[in-house]
Structure formats: C-alpha cells, structure tokens
C-alpha positions in Angstrom: 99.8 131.9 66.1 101.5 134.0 63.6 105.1 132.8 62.8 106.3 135.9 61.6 105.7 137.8 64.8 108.4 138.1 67.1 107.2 137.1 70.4 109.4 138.8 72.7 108.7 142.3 70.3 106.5 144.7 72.2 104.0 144.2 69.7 103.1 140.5 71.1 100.6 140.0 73.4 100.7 137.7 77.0 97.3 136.1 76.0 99.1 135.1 72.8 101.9 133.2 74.8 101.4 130.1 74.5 99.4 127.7 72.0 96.1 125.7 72.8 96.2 122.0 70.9 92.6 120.4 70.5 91.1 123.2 72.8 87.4 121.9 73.6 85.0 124.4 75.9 84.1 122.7 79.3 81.7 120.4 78.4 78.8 119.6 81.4 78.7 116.5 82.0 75.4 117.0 83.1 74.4 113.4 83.0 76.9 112.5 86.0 76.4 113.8 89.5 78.7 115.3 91.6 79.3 111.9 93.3 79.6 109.9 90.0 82.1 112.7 89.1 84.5 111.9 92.0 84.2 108.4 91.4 85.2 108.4 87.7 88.2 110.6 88.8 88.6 107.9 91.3 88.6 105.3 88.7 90.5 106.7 85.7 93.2 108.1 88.3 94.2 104.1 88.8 94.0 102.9 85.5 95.9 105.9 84.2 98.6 105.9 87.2 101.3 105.4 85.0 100.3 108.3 82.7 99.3 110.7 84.5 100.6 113.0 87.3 98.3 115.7 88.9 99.7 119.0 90.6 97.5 120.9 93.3 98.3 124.6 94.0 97.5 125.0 97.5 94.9 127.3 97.0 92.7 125.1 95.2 89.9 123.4 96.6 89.8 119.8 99.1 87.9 118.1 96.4 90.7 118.6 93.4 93.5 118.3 96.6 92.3 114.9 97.0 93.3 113.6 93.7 96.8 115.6 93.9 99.8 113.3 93.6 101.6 116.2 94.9 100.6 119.7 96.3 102.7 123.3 96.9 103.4 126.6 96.3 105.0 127.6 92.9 108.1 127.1 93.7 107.7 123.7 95.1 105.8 122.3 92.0 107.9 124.1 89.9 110.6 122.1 90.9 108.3 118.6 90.9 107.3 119.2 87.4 111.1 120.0 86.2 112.2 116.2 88.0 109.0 114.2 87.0 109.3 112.4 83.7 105.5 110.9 83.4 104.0 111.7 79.9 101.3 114.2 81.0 101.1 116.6 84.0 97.5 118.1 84.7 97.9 121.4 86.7 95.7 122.2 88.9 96.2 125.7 89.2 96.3 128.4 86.7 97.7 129.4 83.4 101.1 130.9 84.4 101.8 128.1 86.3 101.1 125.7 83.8 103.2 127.5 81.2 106.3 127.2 83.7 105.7 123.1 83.9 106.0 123.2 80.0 108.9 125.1 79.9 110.9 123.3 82.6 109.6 120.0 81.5 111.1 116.9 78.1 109.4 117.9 75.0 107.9 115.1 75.1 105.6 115.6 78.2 102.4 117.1 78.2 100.7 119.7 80.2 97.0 120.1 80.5 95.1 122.5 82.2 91.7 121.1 83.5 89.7 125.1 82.7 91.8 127.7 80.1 90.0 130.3 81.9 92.2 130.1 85.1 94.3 133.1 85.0 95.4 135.6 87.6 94.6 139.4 87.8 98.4 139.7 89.1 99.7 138.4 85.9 97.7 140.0 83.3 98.5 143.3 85.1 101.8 143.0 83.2 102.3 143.1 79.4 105.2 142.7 77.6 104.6 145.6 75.4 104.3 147.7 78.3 106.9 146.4 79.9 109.6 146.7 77.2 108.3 150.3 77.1 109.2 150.9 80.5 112.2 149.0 80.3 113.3 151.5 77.7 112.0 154.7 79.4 114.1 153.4 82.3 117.7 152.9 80.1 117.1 156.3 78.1 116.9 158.7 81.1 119.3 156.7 83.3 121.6 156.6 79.7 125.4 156.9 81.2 128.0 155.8 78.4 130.5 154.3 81.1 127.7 151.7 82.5 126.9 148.7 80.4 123.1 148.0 80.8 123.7 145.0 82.8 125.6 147.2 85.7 122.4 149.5 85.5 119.5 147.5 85.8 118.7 144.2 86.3 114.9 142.8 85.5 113.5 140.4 88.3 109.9 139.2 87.6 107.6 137.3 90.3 106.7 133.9 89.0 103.0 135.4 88.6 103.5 136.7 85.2 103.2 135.7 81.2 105.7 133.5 79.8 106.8 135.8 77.4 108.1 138.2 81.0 110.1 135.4 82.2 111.6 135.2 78.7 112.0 138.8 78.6 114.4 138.5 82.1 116.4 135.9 80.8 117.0 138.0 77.4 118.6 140.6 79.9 120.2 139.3 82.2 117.7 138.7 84.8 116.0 136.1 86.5 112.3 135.3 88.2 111.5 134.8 92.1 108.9 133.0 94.0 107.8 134.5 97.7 109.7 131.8 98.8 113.1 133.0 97.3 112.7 136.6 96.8 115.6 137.4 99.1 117.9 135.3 97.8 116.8 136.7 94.3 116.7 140.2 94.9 120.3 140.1 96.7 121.6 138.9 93.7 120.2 141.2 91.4 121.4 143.5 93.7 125.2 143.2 93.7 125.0 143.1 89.9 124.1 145.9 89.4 123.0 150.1 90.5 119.0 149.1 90.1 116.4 146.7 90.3 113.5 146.5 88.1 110.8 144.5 89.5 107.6 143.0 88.4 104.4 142.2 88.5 103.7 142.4 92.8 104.6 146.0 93.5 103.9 144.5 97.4 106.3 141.1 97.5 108.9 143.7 96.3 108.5 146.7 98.3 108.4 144.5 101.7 111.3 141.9 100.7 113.5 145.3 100.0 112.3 146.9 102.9 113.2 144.0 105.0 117.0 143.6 102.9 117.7 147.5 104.4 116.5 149.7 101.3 114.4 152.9 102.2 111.3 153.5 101.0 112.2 157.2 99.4 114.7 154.4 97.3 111.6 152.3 96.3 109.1 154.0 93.3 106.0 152.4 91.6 106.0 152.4 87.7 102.3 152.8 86.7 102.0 152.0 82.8 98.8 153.6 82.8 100.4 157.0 83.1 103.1 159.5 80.9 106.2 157.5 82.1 104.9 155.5 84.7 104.0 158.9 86.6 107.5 159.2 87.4 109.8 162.1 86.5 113.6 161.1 85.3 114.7 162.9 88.6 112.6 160.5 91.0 113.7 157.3 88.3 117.5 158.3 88.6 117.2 158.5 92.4 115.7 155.6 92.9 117.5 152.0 93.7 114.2 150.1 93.1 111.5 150.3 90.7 108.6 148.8 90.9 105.7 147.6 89.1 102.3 148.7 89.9 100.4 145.3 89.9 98.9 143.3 92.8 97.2 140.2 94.4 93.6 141.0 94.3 93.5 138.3 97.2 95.8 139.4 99.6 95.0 143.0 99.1 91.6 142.2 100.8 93.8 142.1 103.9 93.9 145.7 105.8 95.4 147.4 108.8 91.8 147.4 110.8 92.0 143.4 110.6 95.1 143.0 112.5 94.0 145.9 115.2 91.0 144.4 115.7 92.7 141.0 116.6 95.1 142.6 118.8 92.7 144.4 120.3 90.5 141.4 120.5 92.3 138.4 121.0 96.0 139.7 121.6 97.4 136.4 122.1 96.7 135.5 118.9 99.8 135.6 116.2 99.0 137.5 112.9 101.0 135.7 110.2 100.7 136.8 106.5 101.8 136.5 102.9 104.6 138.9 101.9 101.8 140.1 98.6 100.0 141.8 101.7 100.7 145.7 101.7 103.4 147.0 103.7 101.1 148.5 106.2 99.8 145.3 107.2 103.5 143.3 107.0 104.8 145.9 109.3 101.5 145.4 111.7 101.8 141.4 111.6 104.3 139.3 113.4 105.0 137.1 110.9 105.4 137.1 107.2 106.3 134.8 104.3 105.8 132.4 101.6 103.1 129.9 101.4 105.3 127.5 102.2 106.8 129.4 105.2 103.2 129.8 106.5 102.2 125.8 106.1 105.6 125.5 107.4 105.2 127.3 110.7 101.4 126.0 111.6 102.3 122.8 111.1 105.2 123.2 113.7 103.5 125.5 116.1 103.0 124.6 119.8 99.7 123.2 120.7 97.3 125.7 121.6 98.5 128.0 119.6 96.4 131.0 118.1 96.6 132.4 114.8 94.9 134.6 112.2 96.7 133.8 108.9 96.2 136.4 105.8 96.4 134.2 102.8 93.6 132.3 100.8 90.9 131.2 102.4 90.9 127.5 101.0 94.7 127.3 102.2 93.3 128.5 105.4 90.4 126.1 105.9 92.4 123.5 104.9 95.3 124.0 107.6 92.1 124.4 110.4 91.0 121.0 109.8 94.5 119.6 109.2 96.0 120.9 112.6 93.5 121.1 115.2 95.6 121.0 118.0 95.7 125.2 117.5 93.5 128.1 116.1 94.0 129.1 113.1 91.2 131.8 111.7 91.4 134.1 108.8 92.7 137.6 109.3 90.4 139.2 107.3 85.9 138.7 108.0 85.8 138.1 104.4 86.2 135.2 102.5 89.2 136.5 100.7 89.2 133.8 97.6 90.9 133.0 94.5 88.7 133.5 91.8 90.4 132.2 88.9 91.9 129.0 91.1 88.4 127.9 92.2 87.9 127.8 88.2 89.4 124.2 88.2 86.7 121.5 89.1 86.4 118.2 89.6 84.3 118.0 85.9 87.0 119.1 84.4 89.7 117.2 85.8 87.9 114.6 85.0 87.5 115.8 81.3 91.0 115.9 81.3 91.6 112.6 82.6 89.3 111.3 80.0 90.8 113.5 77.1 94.2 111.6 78.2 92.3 107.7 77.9 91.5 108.6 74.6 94.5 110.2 73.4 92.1 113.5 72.2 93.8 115.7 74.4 92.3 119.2 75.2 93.5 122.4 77.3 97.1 121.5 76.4 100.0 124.1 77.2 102.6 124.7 74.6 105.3 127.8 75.5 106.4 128.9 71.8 110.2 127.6 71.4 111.4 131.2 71.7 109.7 131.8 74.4 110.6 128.9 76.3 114.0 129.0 75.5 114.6 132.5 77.1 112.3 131.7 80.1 113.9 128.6 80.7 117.2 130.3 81.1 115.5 132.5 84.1 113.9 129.4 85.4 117.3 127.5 85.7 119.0 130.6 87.6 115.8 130.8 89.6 116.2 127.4 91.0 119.8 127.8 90.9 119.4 130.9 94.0 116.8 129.2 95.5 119.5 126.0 96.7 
C-alpha cells in the first residue's frame, strides 16, 4: 500500500482497504480427499484449541458450520470477535466481515480469512470515491448557512460495505447498522438531524423507513452511475431519505409471484423474509427481519408449523433439518445462494489451520490504522444502539 495516499480521500479504492500479509493462492491439496480433509481439520482444531477461534456466518455451508466455535449473523459475531481475546480468529465468511473482526479486535490478534476471494456484490456496489462524491453533491445543493452539516445529514452505512465506508461514517458523525438494528439506528440518525444518507442496501433502508412512518415520495435512490445520482436538487431537497442504489444479489432473487403462489397454494403457510428483500415482497409477507429474527422465530414456532423463508438457501436447509417438528421450504423455486460465501471450503480452512501450526500465516486481514481508527468509532456507537 502507498503510504502517502490518504485512504479516506476519494481517490482510494475499497479493494485497497485493507493489507494481505504472506498472501498464498489456495493451494489443492489434491493429495488428501475430502474425508482426510475433514479429519485434519478434525485434528489440528484440538491441538490448536487454545489458538485458534473459528467464526461461521450462517450462510456458509454444514461442513465449515461444523468446525464453528461459534455461528451468527453480523452482528452477533461482530460482537464475539470484539469480547474474544484468542490470538487468531478464522472467519468464515467474507471479506467485509473479516475487516470488522480486525478492527474491533487487540492488535495483537489475528484474523485470517480461509479464501481472499469471498466478497459480496452488495459491498463492492459502494465506493468511497463515489460515495464522498455524493456526499458532497448532497451538502452543495442542500447548502443552508444556518444548518451545521451535522443537523443536515447524517451518513448511516449497512455493515455490508468496505472498511474505508464505516470509517467514512464515523469521520461524520455517523454510524453503521446491521438488519438486526436498523431501527434503532436509523431512529437515531434521525433525531439528529433533517436527512438520512444511507448505504449500500437501497432495500434494508427503504423497508426499515417505511416501517418507522416515512413515505415513500420522502424516500429517493442515489444511482452513482448517473449525472448526480439521477436526481435533481429539487427531488434531493425534498427528500428525508436518500438512498443508495445497491442490493443483495441473494435476496433479490425473491419476487412477488413466489409469495402469491404460496398463498394461493398452501395458504397456511407463513411467508417470512429478510428485510434486503424488495418492498413489494416485505409488504406481501407476514413476517420480516434479521437473520437472527428469522432463526429466532422457527426455532420458537409451534409444532406443525408451515413456512416458506426468503433468505439463503444454506440457512434454510440448515434450519429444515434442525427443526423438523415444522415446514420450512424456501420462498423462492430457485436455489437462491451466496456465491462468494460458499467460496470458503473445508481445504482452505484447513490451509488456514495449518498456516497457523506453522506460524506462516496467509490470508491475514489488516484494516490500515486510519482506517480502523475511524471505523471503530462507528462500530462502538453501532453496538452502543444496538443494547
């Protein structure tokens, strides 16, 4: 990395964000088999118990849930990684994730991601450069020489974002949500000041201020791909809410026609979905909410219960098998999968487990002190609403 460029500067981009020490490409291991695979996880996880913790984003796959010590949705292992104090973390789950565990964790832990190449669409839909573009746009046309910038506008970003965006909220005086704590986040944002600037999920933050009373003709989409967002300083001034243009490429596989056909179907059947879904399909379900709220709410559901669940399939599968005494099927016919989190196998777990015996450790996470300084400050009041 360049030390004389500023990372929070426009000019500094989110695949720059954070440092890779030793990086080694995936290596095969073609000479094991699957079986031996799970076996030397099997074996290196005991004799490295005291080193090691591993994190498993519930969307990942049973065979790297198996060998989590703990399991969640960001927010939940968010808040594991900032009260563990083991030596190294490997997070199973993807890059922005893993940046967050740095930043919240001592300096003298160590975070390891098993495959560099798990990313999310969401996140690289924002970048910083853009961003800060927008940010300016924004303050120029809604300029008014009584209102500090703070009473303005305040910058929420989902957790699904670069580093270098969490920093950039907690440079001005926002903070960072999780689907778990949106509300609570976007309330506060809210009685601090006229607007709220909110990114990358254009979906968790149209439907969490529809359902906190704002109107939609209050709500716009910034679009960076277009002259100033495609909006005109008329429709930016008017608004309450603006939004990024970004979304889940997962949860936007869920449509309208899905929950009709169940209803029309099966109409006994509870339609319970992830707030990333599009509003069309919030307003159509029953239920909505976090990952958490959704594992929450099967797990305590009656017995013969029935339920088509718009999430991940892997978090869906997993929940069939774990409470059979109801139905739980996908909303959607298609298997409506995480990409970039089925990127972390079991080969390279265990080539991180093995990187840590040696002491030649690859894939490792490092936020640049800037950078993490900034984000952490958004982190903190994060956690801080979400009590």
């Amino acid at each position: 990395m360049n030390n004389t460029t500023n990372p929070l500067n426009p000019s500094y981009h989110s695949d720059e964000n954070f440092v890779h020490e030793n990086y080694l490409p995936p290596i095969s291991y073609n000479d094991l088999s699957d079986e031996a695979v799970l076996e030397e996880i099997k074996k290196l996880k005991v004799e490295l118990s005291n080193q090691v913790m591993i994190l498993g984003h519930h969307y990942q796959q049973d065979d790297i849930i198996a060998f989590a010590d703990a399991t969640g949705d960001s927010l939940q292992l968010a808040k594991i990684a900032k009260n563990s104090q083991v030596e190294n973390i490997i997070f199973c789950g993807v890059h922005f994730m893993a940046e967050t565990a740095d930043i919240l964790t001592n300096a003298n832990q160590r975070i390891l991601l098993p495959d560099l190449n798990a990313g999310c669409s969401m996140a690289d839909m924002a970048q910083i450069r853009h961003v800060q573009k927008a940010w300016d746009y924004i303050q120029l046309v809604c300029n008014d020489s009584t209102t500090s910038h703070e009473e303005l506008m305040t910058p929420i970003t989902y957790i699904n974002c670069a580093a270098n965006l969490k920093a950039f909220v907690g440079q001005h005086g926002g903070t960072i949500c999780t689907s778990s704590n949106a509300k609570n986040v976007i309330k506060w944002a809210l009685s601090k000041s006229q607007k709220l600037f909110f990114f990358p999920d254009q979906h968790l933050g149209r439907n969490t201020c529809f359902e906190l009373g704002i109107s939609l003709d209050k709500i716009v989409v910034y679009d960076p791909n277009k002259l100033h967002g495609g909006l005109t300083a008329e429709q930016i001034k008017f608004a309450q809410v603006i939004l990024w243009y970004g979304y889940c490429s997962v949860h936007q596989g869920f449509k309208k026609e899905h929950i009709e056909h169940w209803k029309k179907t099966d109409p006994e059947r509870i339609i319970i979905v992830h707030p990333e879904c599009n509003f069309e399909v919030v307003q159509s379900s029953d239920l909505n909410g976090s990952t958490s709220f959704i594992v929450e709410t099967l797990k305590t559901a009656a017995t013969g219960s029935k339920f088509a669940v718009g999430t991940e399939i892997n978090l869906i599968n997993r929940l069939a098998s774990q409470f059979t005494n109801i139905s739980i099927v996908s909303l959607s016919p298609y298997q409506c999968l995480c990409t970039t989190m089925y990127r972390i196998r079991p080969r390279w777990l265990l080539q991180s487990l093995i990187s840590i015996k040696e002491k030649q450790y690859i894939n490792v996470i490092k936020v640049d002190e800037e950078i993490a300084h900034y984000s952490k400050i958004a982190l903190n009041k994060m956690l801080e609403l979400s009590l």
